[in-house]
Short mmCIF file of the C-alpha atoms (twelve columns), coordinates in Angstrom:
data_MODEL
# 
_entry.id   MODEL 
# 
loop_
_atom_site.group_PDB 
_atom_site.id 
_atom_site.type_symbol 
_atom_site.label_atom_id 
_atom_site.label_alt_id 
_atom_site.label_comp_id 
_atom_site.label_asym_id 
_atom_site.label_seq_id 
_atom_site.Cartn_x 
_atom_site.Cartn_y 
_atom_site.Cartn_z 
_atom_site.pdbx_PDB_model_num 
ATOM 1   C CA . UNK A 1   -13.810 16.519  100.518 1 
ATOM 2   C CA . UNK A 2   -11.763 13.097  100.921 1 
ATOM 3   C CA . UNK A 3   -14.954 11.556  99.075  1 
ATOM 4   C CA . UNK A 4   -14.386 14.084  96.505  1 
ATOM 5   C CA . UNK A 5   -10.792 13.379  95.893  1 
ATOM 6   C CA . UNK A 6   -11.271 10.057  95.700  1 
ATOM 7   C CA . UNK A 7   -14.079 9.807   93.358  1 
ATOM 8   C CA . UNK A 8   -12.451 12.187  90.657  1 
ATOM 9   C CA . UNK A 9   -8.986  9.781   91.046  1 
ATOM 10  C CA . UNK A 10  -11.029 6.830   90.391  1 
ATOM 11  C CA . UNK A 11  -12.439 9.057   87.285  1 
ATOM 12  C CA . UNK A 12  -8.737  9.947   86.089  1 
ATOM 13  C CA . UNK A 13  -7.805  6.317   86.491  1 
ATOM 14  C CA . UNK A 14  -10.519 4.660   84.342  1 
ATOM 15  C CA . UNK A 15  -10.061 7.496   81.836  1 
ATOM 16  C CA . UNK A 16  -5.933  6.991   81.753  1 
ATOM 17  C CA . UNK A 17  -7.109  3.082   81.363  1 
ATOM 18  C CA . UNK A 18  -10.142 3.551   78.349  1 
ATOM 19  C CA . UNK A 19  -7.103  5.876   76.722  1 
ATOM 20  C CA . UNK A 20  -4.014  3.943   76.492  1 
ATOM 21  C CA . UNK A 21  -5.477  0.764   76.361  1 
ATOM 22  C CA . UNK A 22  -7.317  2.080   73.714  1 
ATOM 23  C CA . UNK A 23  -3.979  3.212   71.695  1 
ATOM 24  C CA . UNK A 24  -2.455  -0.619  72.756  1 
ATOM 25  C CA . UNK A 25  -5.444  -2.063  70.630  1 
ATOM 26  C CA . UNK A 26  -5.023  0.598   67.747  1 
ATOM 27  C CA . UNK A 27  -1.813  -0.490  67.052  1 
ATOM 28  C CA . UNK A 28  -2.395  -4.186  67.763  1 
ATOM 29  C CA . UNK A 29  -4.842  -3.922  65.075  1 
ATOM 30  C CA . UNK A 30  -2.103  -1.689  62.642  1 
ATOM 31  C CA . UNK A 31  0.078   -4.166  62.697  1 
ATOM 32  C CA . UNK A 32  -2.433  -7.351  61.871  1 
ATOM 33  C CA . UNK A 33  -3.600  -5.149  58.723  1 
ATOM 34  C CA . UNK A 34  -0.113  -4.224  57.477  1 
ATOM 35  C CA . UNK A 35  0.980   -8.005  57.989  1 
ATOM 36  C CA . UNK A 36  -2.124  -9.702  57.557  1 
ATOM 37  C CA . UNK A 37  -1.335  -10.457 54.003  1 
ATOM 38  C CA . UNK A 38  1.904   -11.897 53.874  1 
ATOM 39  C CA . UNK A 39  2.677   -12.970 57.888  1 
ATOM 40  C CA . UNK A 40  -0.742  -13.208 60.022  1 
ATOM 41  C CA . UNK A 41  -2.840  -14.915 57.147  1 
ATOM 42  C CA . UNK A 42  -0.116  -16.420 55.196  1 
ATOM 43  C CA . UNK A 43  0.164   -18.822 58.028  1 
ATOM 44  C CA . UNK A 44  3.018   -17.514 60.840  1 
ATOM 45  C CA . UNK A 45  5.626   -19.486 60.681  1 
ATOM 46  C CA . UNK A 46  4.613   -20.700 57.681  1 
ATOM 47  C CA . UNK A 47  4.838   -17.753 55.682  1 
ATOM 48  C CA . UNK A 48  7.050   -17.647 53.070  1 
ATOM 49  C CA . UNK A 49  9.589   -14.859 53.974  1 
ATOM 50  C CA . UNK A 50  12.634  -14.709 52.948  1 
ATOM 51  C CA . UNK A 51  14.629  -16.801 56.022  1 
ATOM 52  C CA . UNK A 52  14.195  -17.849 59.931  1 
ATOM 53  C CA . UNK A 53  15.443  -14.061 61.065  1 
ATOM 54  C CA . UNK A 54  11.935  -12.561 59.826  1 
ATOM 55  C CA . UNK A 55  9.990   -15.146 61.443  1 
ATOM 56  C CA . UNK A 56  11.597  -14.498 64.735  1 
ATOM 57  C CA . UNK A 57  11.776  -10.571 64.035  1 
ATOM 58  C CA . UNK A 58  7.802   -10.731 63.463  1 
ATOM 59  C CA . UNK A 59  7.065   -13.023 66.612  1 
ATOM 60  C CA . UNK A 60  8.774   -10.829 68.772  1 
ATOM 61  C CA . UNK A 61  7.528   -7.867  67.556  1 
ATOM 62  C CA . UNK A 62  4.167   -8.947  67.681  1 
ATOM 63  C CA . UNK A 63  4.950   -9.992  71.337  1 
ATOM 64  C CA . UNK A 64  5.851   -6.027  71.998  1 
ATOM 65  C CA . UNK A 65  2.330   -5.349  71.176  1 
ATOM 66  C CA . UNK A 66  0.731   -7.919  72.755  1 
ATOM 67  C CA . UNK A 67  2.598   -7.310  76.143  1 
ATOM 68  C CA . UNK A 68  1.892   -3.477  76.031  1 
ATOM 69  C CA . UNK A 69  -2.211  -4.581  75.634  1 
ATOM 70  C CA . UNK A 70  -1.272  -6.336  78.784  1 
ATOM 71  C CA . UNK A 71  0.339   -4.284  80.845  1 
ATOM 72  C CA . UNK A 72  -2.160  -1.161  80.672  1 
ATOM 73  C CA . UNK A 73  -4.525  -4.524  81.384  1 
ATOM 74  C CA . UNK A 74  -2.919  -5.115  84.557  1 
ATOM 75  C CA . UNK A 75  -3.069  -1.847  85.828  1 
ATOM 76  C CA . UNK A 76  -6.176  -1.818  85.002  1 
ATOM 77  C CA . UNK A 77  -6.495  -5.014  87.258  1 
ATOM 78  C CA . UNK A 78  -4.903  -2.710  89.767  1 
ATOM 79  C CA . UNK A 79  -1.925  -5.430  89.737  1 
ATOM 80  C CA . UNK A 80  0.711   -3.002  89.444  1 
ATOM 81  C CA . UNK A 81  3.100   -5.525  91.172  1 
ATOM 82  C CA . UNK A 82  2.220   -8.027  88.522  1 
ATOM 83  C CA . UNK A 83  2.891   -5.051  86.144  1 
ATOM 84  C CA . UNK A 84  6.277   -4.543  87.460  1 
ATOM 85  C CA . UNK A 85  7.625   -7.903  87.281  1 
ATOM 86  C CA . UNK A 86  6.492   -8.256  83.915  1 
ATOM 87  C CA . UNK A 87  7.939   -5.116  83.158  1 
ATOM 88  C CA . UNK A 88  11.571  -6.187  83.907  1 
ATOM 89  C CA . UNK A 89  10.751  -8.984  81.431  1 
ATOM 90  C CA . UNK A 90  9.221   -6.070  79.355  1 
ATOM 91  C CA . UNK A 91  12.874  -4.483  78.911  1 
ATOM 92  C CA . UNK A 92  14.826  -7.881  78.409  1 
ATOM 93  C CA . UNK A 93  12.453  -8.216  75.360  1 
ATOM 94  C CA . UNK A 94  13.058  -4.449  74.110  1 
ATOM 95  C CA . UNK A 95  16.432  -5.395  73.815  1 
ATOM 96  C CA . UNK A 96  16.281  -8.277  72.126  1 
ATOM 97  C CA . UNK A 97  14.443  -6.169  69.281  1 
ATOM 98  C CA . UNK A 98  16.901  -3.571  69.384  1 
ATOM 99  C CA . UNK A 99  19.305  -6.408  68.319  1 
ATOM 100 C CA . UNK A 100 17.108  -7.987  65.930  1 
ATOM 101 C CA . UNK A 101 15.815  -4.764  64.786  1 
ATOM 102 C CA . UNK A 102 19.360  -4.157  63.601  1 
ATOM 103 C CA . UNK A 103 19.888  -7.739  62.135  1 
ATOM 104 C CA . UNK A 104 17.103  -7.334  59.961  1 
ATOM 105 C CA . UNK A 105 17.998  -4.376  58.334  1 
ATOM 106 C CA . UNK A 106 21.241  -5.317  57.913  1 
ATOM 107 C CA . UNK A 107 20.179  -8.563  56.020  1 
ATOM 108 C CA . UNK A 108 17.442  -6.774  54.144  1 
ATOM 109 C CA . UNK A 109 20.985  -4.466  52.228  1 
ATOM 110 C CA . UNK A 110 23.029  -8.046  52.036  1 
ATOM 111 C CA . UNK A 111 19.949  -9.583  50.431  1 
ATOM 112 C CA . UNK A 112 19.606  -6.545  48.010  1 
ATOM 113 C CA . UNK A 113 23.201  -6.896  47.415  1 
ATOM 114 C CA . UNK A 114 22.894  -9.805  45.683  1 
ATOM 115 C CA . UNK A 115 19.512  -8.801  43.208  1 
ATOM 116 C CA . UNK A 116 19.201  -6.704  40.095  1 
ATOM 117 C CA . UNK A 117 18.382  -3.355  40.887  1 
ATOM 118 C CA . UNK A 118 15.178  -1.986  39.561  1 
ATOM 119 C CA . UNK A 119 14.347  1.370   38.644  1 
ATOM 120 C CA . UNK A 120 13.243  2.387   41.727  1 
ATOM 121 C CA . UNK A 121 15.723  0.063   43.922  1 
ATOM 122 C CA . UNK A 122 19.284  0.963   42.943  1 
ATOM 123 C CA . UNK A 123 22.138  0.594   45.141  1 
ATOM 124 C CA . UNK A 124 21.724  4.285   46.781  1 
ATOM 125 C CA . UNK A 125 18.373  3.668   47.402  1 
ATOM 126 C CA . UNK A 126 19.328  0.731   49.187  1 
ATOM 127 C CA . UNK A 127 21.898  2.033   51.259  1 
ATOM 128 C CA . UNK A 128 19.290  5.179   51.989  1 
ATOM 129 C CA . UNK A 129 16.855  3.198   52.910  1 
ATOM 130 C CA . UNK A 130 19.132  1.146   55.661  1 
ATOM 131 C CA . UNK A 131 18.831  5.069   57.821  1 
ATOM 132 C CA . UNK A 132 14.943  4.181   57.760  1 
ATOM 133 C CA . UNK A 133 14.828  0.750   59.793  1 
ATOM 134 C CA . UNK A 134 17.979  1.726   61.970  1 
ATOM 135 C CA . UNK A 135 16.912  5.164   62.982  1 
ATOM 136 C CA . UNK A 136 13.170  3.881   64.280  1 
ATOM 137 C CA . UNK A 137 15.181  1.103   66.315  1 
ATOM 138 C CA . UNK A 138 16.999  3.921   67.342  1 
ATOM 139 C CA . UNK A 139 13.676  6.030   68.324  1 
ATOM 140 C CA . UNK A 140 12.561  2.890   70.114  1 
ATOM 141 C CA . UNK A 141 15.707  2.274   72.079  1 
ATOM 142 C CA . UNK A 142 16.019  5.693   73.617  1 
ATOM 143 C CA . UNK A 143 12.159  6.212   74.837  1 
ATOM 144 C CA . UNK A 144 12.330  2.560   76.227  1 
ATOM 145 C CA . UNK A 145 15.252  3.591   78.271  1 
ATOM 146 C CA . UNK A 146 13.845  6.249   79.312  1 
ATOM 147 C CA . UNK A 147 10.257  5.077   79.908  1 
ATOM 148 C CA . UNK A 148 12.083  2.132   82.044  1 
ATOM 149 C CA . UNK A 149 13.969  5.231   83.930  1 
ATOM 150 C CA . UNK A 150 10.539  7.089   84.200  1 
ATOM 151 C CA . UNK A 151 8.861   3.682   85.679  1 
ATOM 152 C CA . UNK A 152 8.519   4.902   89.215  1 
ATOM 153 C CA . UNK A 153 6.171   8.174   87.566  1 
ATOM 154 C CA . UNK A 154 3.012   6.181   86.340  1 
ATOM 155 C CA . UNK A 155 2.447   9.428   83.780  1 
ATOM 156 C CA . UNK A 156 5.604   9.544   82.415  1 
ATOM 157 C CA . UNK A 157 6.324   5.983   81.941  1 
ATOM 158 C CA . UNK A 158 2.866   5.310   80.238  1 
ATOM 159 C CA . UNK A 159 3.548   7.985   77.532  1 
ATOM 160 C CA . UNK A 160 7.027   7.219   76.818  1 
ATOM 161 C CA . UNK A 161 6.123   3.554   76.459  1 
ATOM 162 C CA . UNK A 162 3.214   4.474   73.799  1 
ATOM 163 C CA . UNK A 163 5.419   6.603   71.950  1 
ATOM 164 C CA . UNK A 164 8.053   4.473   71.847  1 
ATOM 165 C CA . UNK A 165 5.693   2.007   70.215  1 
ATOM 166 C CA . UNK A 166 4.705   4.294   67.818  1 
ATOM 167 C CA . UNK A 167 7.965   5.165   66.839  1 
ATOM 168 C CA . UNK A 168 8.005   1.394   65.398  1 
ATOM 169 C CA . UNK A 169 5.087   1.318   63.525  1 
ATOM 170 C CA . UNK A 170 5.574   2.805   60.451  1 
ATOM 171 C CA . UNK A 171 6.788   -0.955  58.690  1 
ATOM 172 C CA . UNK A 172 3.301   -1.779  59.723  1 
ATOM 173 C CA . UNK A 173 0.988   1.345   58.578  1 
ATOM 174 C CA . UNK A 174 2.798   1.904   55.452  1 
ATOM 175 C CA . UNK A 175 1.851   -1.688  54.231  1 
ATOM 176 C CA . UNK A 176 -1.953  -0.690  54.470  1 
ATOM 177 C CA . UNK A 177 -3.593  -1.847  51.496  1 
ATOM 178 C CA . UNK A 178 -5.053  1.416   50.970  1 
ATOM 179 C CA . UNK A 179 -1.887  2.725   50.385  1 
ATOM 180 C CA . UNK A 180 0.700   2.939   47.504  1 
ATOM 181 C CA . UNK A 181 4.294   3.025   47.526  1 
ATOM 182 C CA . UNK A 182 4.322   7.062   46.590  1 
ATOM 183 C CA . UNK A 183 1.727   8.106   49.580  1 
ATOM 184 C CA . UNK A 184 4.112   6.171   52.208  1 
ATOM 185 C CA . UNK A 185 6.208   8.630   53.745  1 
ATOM 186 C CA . UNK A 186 2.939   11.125  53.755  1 
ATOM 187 C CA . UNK A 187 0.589   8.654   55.491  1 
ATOM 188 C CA . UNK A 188 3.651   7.016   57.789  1 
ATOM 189 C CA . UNK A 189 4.159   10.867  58.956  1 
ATOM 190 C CA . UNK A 190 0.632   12.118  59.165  1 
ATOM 191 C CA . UNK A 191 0.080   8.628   60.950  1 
ATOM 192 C CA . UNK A 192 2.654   9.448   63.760  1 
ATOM 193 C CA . UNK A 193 1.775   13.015  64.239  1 
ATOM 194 C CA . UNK A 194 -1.962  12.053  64.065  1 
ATOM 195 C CA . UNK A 195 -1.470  9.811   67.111  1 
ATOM 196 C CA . UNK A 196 1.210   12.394  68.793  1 
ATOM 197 C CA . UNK A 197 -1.875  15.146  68.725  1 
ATOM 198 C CA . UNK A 198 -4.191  12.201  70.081  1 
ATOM 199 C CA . UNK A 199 -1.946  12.150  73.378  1 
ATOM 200 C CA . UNK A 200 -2.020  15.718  73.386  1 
ATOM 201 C CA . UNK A 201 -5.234  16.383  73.131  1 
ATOM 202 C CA . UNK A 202 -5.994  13.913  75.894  1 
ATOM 203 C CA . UNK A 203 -3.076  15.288  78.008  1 
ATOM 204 C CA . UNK A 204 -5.275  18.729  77.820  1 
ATOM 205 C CA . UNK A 205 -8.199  17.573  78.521  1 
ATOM 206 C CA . UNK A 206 -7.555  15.357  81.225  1 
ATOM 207 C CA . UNK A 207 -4.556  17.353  83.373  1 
ATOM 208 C CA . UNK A 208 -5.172  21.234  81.541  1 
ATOM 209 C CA . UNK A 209 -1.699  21.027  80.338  1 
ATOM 210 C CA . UNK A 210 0.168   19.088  77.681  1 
ATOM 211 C CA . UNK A 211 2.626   16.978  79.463  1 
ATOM 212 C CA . UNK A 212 6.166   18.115  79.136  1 
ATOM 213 C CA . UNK A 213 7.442   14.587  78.245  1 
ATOM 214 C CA . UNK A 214 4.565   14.307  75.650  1 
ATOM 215 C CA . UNK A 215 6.074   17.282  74.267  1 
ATOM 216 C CA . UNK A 216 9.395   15.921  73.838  1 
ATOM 217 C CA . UNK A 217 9.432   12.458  73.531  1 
ATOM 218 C CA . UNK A 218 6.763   13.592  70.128  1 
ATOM 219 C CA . UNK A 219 9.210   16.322  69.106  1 
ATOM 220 C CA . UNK A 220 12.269  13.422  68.901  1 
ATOM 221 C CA . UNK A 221 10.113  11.228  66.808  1 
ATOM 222 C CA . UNK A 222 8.523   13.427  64.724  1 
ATOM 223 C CA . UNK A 223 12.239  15.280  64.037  1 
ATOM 224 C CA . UNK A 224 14.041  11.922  63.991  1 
ATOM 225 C CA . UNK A 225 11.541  10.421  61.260  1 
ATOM 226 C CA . UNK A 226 12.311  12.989  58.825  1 
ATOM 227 C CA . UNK A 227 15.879  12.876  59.637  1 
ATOM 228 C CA . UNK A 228 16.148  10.037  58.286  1 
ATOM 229 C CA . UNK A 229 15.309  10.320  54.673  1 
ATOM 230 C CA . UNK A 230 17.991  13.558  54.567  1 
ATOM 231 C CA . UNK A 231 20.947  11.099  56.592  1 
ATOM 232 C CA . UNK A 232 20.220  8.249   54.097  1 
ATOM 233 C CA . UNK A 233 21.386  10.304  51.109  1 
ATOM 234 C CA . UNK A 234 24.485  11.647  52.640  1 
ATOM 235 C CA . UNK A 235 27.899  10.433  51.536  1 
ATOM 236 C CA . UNK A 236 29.046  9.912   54.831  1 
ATOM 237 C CA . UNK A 237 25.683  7.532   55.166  1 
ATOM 238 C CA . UNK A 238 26.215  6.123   51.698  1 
ATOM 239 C CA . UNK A 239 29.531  4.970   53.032  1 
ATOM 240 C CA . UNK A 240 28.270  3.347   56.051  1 
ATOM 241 C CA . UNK A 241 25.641  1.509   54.460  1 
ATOM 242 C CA . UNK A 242 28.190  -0.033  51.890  1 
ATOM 243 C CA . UNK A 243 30.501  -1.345  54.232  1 
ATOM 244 C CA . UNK A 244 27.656  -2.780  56.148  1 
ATOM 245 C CA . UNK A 245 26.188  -4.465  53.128  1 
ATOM 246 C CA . UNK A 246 29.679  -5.817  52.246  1 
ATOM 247 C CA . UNK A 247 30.454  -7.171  55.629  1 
ATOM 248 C CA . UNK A 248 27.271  -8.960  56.476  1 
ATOM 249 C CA . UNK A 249 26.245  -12.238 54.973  1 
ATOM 250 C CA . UNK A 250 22.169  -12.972 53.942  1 
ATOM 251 C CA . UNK A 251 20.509  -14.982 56.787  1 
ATOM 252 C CA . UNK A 252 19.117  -16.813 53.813  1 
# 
């Protein structure tokens, strides 16, 4: 019986591993196709974005990704102290994203400020638009915290991290060259749900049960996402985003 026990933990284990390591690499490779063009292949640092904040905003977000490959590596390893450790590091650098999460979109309205608009890139578009970056940073923020909270229940804390890395991919997904600028919001939503009903469907098969924090850590993002195109219009929004975008200068 003890035999029995341990061979079908050892079965769960590699299964948890092949899974989430195998999301870690799906978005690894989301991100190099949606940036490939003008970040990854366009040289890095080299790239010609508009100022030094995107450079560092890119590097650290492709850090994220990189360290989340790694730490469903190390447990792998069974180096769960190693894990741990890095972990703490792991939180330092969620927060430094929060921050330059916010930065960014906050430069992206000053920098519009200053151009024509187009006919598909007035001023309230703008300011809309601002409740799209903010509210995934927002996403991200609150299922980091509580995936750091949750870090002591290996289950919990390995969804919440994965969904709390979803919840930032949409910049990266949306700039798929198969996609144009009218199937974006479709594909960024069917994207997220598609890999919310991956987790589930795992969750099943693997414990019988959907997980309850797979349940609600999906329903915030999925709810949350669409929030934010209905906030963005609001007045109250509209306001906001116009005092932001007079108070903060381009990083130019």
């Amino acid at each position: 019986m003890a035999l029995s026990a341990d061979i079908s933990r050892r079965g769960k284990y590699r299964r948890d591993h092949l899974f989430f390591s195998g999301l870690a690499i799906l978005f690894l490779v989301s991100v190099f196709i949606g940036f490939a063009p003008s970040y990854y292949l366009a040289g890095l640092f080299k790239a010609p974005l508009p100022n030094t904040l995107l450079h560092v905003h890119g590097a650290v977000f492709s850090l994220w990704v990189l360290l989340l490959i790694t730490q469903t590596s190390l447990v792998a390893a069974k180096r769960v102290d190693v894990h741990r450790r890095l972990g703490l590091l792991g939180f330092g650098l969620a927060c430094v994203m929060v921050v330059l999460g916010v930065l960014v979109a906050s430069d992206q309205i000053a920098r519009h400020a200053a151009q024509p608009a187009g006919p598909h890139a007035g001023i309230v578009e703008a300011r809309a638009f601002y409740a799209i970056p903010l509210g995934e940073i927002l996403m991200f923020c609150a299922l980091v915290y509580f995936g750091f909270r949750n870090r002591f229940r290996p289950a919990a804390h390995k969804r919440l991290m994965v969904i709390a890395t979803l919840a930032i991919m949409e910049a990266a997904f949306v700039r798929w060259p198969i996609f144009d600028s009218f199937a974006e919001r479709a594909m960024d939503a069917l994207y997220v749900v598609t890999i919310l009903l991956l987790v589930m469907a795992y969750d099943w098969w693997s414990t019988g049960r959907v997980q309850s924090v797979t349940l609600w850590a999906g329903a915030f993002v999925v709810v949350a996402q669409q929030a934010r195109y209905l906030i963005g219009h609001t007045t109250l929004w509209q306001n906001f985003a116009g005092w932001v975008q007079a108070q903060t200068p381009s990083f130019r």
